[in-house]
C-alpha positions as CSV (number, residue, x, y, z in Angstrom):
1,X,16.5,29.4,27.5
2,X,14.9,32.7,26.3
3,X,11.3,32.2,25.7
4,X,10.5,31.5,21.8
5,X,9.3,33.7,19.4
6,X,7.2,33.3,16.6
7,X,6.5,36.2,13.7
8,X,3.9,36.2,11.6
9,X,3.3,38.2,8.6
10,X,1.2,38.9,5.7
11,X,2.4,38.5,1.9
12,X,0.1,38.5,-0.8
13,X,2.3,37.2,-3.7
14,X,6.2,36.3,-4.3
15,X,7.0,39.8,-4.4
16,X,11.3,39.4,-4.0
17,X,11.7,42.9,-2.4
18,X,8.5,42.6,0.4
19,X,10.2,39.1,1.0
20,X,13.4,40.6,1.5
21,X,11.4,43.6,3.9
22,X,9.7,41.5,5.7
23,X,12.5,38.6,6.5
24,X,14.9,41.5,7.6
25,X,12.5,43.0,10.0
26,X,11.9,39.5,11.7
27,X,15.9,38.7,11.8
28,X,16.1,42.6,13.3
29,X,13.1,41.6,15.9
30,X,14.6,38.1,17.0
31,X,17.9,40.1,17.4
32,X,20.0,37.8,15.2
33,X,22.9,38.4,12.9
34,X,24.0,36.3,10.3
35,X,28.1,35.5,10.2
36,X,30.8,32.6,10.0
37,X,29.5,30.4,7.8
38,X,26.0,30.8,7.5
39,X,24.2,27.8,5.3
40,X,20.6,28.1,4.2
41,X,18.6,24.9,4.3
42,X,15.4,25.1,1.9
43,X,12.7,22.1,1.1
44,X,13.6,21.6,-2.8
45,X,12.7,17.0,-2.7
46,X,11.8,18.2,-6.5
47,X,10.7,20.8,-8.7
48,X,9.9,21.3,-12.7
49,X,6.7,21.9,-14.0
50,X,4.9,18.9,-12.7
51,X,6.0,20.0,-8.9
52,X,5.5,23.8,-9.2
53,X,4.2,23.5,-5.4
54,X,7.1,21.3,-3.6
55,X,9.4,23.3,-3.0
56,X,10.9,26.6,-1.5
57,X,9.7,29.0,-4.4
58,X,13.1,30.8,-6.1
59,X,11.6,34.3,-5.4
60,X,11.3,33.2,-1.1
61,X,15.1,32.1,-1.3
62,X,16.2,35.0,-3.2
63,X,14.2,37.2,-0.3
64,X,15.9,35.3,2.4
65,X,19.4,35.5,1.0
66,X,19.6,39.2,0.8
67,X,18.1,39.8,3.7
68,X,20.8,37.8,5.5
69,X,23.1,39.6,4.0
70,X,22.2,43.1,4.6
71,X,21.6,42.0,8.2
72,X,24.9,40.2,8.4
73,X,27.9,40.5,10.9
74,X,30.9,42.0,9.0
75,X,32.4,38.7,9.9
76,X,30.5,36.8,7.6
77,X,32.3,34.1,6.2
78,X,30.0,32.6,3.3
79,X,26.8,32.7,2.5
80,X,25.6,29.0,1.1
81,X,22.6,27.5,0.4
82,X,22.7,23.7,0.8
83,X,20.2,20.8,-0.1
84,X,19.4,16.9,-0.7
85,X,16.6,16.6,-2.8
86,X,14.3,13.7,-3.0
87,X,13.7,10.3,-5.2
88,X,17.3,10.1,-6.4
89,X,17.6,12.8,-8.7
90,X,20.3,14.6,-8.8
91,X,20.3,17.4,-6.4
92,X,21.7,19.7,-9.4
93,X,18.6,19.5,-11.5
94,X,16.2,19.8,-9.0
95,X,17.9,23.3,-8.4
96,X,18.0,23.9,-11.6
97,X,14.7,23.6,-12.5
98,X,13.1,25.3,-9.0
99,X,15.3,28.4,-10.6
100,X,17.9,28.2,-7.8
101,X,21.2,29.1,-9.7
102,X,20.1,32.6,-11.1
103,X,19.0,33.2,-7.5
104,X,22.9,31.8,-6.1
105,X,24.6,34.0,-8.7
106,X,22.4,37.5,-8.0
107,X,23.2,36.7,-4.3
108,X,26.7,35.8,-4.3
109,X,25.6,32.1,-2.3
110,X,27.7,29.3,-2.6
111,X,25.5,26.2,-3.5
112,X,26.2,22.5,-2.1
113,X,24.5,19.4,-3.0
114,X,24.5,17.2,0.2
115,X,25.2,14.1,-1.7
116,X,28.8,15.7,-3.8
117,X,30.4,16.6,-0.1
118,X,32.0,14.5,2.6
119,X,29.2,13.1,5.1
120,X,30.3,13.4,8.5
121,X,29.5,11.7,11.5
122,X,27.9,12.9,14.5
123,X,27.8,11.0,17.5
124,X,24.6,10.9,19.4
125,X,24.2,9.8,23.3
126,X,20.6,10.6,24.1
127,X,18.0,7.9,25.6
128,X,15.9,6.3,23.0
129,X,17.5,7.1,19.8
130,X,17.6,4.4,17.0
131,X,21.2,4.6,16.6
132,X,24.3,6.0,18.0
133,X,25.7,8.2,15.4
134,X,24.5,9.8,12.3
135,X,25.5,10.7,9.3
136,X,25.3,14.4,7.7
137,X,27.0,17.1,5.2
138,X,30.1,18.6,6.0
139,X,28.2,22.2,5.6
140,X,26.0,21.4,8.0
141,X,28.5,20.2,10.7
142,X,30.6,23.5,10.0
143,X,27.6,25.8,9.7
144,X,27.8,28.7,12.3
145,X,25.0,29.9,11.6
146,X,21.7,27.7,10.6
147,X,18.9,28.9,8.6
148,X,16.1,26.7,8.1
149,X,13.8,28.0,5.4
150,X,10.8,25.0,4.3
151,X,7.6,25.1,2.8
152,X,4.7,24.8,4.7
153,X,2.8,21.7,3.6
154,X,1.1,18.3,4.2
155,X,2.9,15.4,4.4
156,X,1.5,11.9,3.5
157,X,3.6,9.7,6.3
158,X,4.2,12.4,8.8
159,X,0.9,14.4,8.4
160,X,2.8,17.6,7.9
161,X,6.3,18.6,6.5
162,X,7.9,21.9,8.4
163,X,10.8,22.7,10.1
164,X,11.7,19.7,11.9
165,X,10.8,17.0,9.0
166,X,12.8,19.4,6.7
167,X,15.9,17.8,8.6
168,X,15.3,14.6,6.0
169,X,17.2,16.8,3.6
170,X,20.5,17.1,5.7
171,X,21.5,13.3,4.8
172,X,22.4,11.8,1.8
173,X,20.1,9.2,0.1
174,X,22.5,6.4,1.3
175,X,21.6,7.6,5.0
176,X,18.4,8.9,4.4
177,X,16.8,6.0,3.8
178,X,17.9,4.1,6.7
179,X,15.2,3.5,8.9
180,X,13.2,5.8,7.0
181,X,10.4,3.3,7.6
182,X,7.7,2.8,10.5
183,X,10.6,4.7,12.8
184,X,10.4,7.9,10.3
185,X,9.3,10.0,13.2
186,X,11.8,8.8,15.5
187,X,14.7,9.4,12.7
188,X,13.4,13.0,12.7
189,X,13.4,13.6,15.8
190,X,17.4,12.3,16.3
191,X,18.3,14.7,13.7
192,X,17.3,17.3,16.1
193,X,20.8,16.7,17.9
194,X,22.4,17.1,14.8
195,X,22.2,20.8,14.6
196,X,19.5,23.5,15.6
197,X,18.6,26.3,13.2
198,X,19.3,30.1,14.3
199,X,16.4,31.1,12.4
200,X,13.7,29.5,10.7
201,X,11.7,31.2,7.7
202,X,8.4,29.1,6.1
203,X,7.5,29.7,2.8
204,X,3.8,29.7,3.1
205,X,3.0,32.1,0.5
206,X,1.0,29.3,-1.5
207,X,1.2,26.4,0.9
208,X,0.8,22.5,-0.5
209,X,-1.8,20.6,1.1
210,X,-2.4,17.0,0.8
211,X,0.6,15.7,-0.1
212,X,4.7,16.2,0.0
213,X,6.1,16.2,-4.0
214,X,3.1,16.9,-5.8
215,X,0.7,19.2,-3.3
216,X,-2.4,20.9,-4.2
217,X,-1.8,24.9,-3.9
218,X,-3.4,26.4,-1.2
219,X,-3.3,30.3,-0.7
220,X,-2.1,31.1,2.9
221,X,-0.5,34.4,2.1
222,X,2.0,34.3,5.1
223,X,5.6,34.0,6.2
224,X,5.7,32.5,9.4
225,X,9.7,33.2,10.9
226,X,10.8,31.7,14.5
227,X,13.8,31.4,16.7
228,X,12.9,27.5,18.3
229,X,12.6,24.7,15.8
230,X,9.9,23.1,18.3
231,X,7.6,26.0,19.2
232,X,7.6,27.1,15.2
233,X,6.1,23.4,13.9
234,X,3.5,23.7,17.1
235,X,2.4,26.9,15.9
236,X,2.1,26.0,12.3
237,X,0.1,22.9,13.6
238,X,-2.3,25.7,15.3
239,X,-2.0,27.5,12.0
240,X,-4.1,24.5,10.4
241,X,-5.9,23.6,13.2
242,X,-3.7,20.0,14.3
243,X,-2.4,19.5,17.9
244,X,1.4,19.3,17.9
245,X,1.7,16.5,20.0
246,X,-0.6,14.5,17.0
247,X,2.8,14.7,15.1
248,X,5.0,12.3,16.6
249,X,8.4,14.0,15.1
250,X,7.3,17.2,17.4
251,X,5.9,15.7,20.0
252,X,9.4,13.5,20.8
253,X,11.6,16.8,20.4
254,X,9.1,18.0,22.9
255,X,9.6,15.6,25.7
256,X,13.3,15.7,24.9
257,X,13.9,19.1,25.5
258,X,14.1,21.0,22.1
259,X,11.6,23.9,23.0
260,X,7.9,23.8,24.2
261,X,4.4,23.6,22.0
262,X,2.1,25.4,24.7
263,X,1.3,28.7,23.2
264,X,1.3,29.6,26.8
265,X,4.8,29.4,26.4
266,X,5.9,30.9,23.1
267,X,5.1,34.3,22.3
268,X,3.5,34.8,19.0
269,X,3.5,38.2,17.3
270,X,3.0,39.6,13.9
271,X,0.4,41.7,11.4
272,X,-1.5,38.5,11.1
273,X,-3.0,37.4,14.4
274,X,-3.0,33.5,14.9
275,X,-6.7,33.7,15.1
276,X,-6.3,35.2,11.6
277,X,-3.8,32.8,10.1
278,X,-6.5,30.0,10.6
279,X,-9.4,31.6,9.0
280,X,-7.1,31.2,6.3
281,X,-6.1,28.0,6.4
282,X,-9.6,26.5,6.8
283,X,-10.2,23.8,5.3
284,X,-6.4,23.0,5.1
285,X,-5.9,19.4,4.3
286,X,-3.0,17.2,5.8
287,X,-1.4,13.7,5.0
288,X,-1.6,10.1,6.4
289,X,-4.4,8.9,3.6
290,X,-4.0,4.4,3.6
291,X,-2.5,2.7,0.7
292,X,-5.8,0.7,0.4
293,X,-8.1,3.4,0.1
294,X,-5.7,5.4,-2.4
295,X,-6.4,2.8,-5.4
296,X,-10.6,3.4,-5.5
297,X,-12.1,3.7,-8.5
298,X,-9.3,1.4,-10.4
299,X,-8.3,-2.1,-11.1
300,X,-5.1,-1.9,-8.7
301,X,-6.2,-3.4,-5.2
302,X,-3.7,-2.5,-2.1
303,X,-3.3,-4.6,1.3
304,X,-1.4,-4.0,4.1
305,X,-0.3,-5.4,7.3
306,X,1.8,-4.5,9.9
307,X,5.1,-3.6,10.1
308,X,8.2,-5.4,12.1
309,X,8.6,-5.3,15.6
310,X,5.2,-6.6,16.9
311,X,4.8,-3.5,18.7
312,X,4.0,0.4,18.1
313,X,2.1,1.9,14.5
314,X,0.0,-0.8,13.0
315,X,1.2,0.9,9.8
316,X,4.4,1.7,7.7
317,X,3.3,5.3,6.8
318,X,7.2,6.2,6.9
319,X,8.4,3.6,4.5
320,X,7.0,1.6,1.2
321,X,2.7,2.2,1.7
322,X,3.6,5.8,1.6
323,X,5.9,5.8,-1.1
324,X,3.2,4.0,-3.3
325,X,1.0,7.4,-2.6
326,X,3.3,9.6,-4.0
327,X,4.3,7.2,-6.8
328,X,0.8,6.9,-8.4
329,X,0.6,10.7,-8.0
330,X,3.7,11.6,-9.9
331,X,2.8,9.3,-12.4
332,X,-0.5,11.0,-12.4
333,X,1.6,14.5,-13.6
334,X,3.6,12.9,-16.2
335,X,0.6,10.5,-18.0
336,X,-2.6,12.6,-17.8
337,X,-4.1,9.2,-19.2
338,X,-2.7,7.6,-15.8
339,X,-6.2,7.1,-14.3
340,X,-7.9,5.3,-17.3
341,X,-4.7,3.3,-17.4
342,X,-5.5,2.1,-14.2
343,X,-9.0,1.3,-14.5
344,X,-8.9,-0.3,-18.3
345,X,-5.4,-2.8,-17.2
346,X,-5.8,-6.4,-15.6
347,X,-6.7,-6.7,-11.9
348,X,-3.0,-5.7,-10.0
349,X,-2.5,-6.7,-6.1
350,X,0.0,-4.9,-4.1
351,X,1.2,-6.2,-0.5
352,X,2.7,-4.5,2.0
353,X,3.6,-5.4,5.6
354,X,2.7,-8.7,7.6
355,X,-0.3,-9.5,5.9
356,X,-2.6,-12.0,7.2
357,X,-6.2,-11.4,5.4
358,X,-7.8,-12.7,2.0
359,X,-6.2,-11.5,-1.2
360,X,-8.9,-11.3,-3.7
361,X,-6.8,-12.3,-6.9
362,X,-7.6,-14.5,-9.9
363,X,-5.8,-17.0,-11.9
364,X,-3.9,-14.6,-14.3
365,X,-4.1,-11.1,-11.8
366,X,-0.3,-10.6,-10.4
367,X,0.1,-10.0,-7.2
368,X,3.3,-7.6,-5.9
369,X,4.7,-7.8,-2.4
370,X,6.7,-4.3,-2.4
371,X,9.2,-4.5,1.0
372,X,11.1,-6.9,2.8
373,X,8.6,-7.1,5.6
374,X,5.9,-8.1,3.2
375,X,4.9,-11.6,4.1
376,X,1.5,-13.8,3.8
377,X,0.6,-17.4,4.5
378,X,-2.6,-18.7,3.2
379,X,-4.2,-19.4,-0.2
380,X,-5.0,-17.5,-3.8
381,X,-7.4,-18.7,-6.1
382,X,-7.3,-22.0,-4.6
383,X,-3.6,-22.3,-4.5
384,X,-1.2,-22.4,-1.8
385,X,0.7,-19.3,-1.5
386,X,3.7,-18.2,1.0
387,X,6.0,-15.1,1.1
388,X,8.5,-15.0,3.6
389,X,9.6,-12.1,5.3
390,X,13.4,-11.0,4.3
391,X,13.7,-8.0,6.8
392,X,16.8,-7.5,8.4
393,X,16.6,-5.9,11.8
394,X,17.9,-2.1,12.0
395,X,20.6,-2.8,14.5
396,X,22.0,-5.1,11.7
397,X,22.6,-2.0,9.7
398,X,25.5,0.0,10.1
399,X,25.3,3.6,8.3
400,X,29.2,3.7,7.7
401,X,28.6,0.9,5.6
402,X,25.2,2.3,3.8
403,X,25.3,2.0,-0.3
404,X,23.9,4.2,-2.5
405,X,21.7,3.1,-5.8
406,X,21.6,6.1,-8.5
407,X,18.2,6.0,-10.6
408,X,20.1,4.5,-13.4
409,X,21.0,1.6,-11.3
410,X,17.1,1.2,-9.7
411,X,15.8,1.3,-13.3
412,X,17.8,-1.5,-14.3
413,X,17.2,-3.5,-11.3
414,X,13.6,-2.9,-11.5
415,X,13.4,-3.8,-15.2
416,X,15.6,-6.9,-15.1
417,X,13.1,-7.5,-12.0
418,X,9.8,-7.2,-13.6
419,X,11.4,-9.2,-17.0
420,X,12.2,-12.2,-15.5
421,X,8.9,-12.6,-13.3
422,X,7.1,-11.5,-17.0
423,X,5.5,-15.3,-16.2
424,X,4.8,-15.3,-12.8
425,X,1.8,-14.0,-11.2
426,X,3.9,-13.5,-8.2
427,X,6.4,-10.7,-7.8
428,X,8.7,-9.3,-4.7
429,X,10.6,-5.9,-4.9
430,X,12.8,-6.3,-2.4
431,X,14.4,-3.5,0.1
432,X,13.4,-1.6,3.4
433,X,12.2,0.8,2.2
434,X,11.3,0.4,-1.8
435,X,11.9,3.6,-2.6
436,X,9.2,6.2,-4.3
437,X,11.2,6.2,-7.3
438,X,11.6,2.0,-7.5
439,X,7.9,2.1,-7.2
440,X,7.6,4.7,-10.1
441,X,10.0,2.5,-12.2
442,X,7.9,-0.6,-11.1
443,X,3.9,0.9,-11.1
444,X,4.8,2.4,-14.8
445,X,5.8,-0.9,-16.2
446,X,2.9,-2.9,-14.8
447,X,0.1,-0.5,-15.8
448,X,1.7,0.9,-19.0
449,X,1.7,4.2,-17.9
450,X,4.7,7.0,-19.2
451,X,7.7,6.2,-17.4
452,X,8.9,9.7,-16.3
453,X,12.6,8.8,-16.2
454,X,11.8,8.5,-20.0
455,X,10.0,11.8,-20.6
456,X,12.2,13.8,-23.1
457,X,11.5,17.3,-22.0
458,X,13.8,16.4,-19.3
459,X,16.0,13.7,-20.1
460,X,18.8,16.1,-21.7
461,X,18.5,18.2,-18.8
462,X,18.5,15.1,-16.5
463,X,21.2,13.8,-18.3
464,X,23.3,16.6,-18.4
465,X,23.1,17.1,-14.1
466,X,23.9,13.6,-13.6
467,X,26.8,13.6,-15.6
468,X,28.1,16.5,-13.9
469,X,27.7,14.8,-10.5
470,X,29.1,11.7,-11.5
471,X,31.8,13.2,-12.5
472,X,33.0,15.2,-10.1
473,X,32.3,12.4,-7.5
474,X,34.9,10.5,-9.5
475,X,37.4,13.7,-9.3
476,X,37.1,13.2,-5.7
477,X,37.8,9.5,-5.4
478,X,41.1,9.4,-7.5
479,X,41.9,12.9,-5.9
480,X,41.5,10.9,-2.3
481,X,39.1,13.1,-1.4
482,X,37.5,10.9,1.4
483,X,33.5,10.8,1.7
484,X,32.8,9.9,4.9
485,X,34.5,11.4,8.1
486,X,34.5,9.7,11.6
487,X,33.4,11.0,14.8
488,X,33.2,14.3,15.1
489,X,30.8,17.4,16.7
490,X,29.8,20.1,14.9
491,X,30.0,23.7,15.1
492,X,26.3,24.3,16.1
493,X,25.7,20.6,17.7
494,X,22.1,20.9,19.4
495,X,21.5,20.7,22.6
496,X,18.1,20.1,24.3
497,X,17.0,23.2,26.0
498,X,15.6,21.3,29.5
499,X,17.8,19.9,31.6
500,X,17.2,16.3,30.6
501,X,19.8,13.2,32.3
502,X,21.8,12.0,29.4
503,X,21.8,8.4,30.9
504,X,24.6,5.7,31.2
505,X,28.0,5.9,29.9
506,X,29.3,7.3,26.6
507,X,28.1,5.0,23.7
508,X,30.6,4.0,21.2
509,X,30.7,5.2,17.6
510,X,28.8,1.9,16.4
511,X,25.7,1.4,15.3
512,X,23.1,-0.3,18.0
């Protein structure tokens, strides 16, 4: 293994030429070349005008793209750029509203949303994984060439969102969401032997701190560019002042293998010294903020309890607590009344987890257990209340048989939901995890507050891209187009870069 390198450099603004400068000059100091099929990975979980600072800015791809292309092999096959957003939108209008397809069509990329192409899978036969195969896009499998390209922010259930825990976007919301719970870290670090990226190139321009799909901008000014997946994340932990091996996703690709998170060991170079780089990040705020402290100052009241297993995080930061965090805040964007909503409504109780304490409801309040691991035993207002737990073990899940529900479908499900409990004080949204957008659909009902499925200066467009991807996944079925694929190894399959034992024999292609 060569020893990694990481590159950082100053940019003032989204300047599409200095972009393009300064990405070339890093690909021509790492020595790489673009060619075969080279596919572009960039964070885009959602975009629009109430998450300008989500994704990989337009003007950072566009950089990226021609500077791949002028440093290109003559052998390059195509040039793609390929994504899953988040929250079950359609992967089409979240490019179309981060400005993506202007960018595609000056660059001559090819675009692929994850979810409209066959998923295949990847067998995996490493100690401690969750599961023994995976499934991803058939880009990604084919990809010679890798090009990771996130933005640098905070992340509320895995403290920070970079190159590795940009990986969530190479799966389909079918697989995605399997064991995207208390085991999040774990998931992302498994992905790891799905593919490893070339090069890596982190919009951090204007950085997003705080949160994942709606962060607060903060000015970094940099593009930090790498050649190990591993070593990149560990220095943009420096960057902000975090010890990798505080972030469970790097630290497990560490012990496995993937690259080191010593700066000893990585060589870091650049116009901006990492000394410099945190003097401008100071003050940089990251994720992991409780679902019972997130609710102050209102009328909704959170609990929470542990998840499954009886061992490990105390916490579910990975599945339905954290959700609810970036549920209230994208409700926040689309009803700027959100907050008084909150505070004039009824008393609301939310439970998540194994919870075993006092829940401080009246006669009247409702009381929401969000998850199938939610449970309690004990009394409310003086009467007897149980909730038993309805989560199904992970092994019990197979991903070949994994089932997708559109937003259409978890609107309708949530509303049927929340109609026929109108009477009760006690409701359960059942799955593992609730998603953020079921608990959009869900919060917005309770509390009154805009539903932004509903908001008409997107529905058209919304509309319109969902169409278009139903539709053509409907081409594909009568044309027998199949869309998952069985056991097979990519093109750029990882491989951990110690010599670790891949103990006992060869797994088979079930789930564990």
């Amino acid at each position: 293994m060569r020893r990694p390198r990481i590159i950082i450099r100053s940019c003032p603004d989204y300047d599409v030429d200095r972009i393009q400068t300064i990405v070339r000059e890093g690909l021509e100091a790492l020595d790489l070349r673009p060619h075969g099929r080279t596919l572009v990975k960039p964070n885009c979980v959602a975009s629009g005008p109430q998450f300008p600072h989500a994704h990989t800015r337009p003007e950072f791809l566009e950089g990226v793209l021609r500077a791949l292309r002028s440093r290109a092999r003559p052998d390059l096959e195509e040039l793609a750029v390929g994504e899953r957003c988040g929250i079950t939108v359609p992967t089409r209008f979240a490019f179309r509203h981060a400005g993506f397809y202007p960018v595609l069509e000056r660059t001559g990329a090819k675009a692929y949303h994850f979810e409209e192409v066959p998923q295949v899978e990847i067998p995996l036969y490493h100690p401690g994984r969750l599961r023994d195969a995976l499934f991803t896009p058939e880009p990604v499998a084919k990809a010679d060439f890798f090009v990771n390209c996130p933005k640098f922010k905070a992340h509320p259930w895995t403290t920070v969102t970079f190159s590795m825990k940009n990986y969530i976007g190479i799966q389909d919301d079918r697989h995605r969401l399997i064991d995207h719970d208390h085991k999040l870290n774990e998931k992302v670090a498994d992905l790891q032997y799905v593919i490893q990226p070339q090069f890596i190139a982190i919009d951090a321009i204007v950085a997003g701190e705080g949160r994942m799909l709606t962060p607060l901008p903060f000015d970094l000014k940099l593009i930090v560019m790498g050649d190990n997946q591993v070593a990149f994340d560990a220095v943009c932990c420096r960057i902000i002042g975090l010890d990798p091996r505080s972030v469970d996703h790097i630290r497990l690709a560490w012990e496995r293998g993937f690259g080191p998170i010593d700066l000893d060991d990585i060589d870091v170079e650049g116009d901006v010294t990492l000394a410099q780089a945190q003097a401008r990040a100071k003050g940089f705020r990251t994720g992991l903020v409780r679902v019972e402290d997130y609710f102050a100052g209102t009328n909704v009241k959170a609990y929470s309890g542990p998840p499954p297993g009886g061992s490990g995080p105390d916490y579910c930061w990975g599945g339905c607590p954290g959700a609810m965090e970036e549920a209230i805040e994208i409700l926040r964007q689309f009803d700027r009344a959100c907050d008084d909503k909150l505070r004039s409504r009824p008393r609301l109780h939310i439970v998540f987890g194994a919870y075993d304490g006092e829940i401080d409801a009246k006669p009247g309040e409702k009381i929401v257990f969000i998850g199938d691991c939610a449970t309690f035993h004990g009394s409310v207002a003086g009467s007897p209340l149980q909730m038993k737990s309805l989560y199904v073990d992970r092994s019990q899940k197979n991903p070949r048989e994994a089932k997708n529900a559109d937003i259409f479908v978890k609107f309708v499900t949530v509303t049927k939901k929340l109609r026929a409990s109108r009477s009760a004080q006690v409701i359960r949204l059942e799955g593992c995890p609730v998603s953020v957008s079921e608990q959009v659909l869900a919060l917005a009902q309770l509390e009154g507050i805009k539903n932004p499925i509903l908001d008409p200066k997107t529905a058209l467009s919304y509309l319109s891209c969902y169409l278009s991807w139903r539709t053509r996944m409907a081409m594909k079925r009568v044309l027998g187009i199949p869309y998952q694929i069985a056991g097979s190894t990519p093109r750029g399959a990882a491989r951990p870069t110690q010599n670790l034992p891949l103990e006992g024999p060869t797994p088979p292609l079930e789930a564990p």
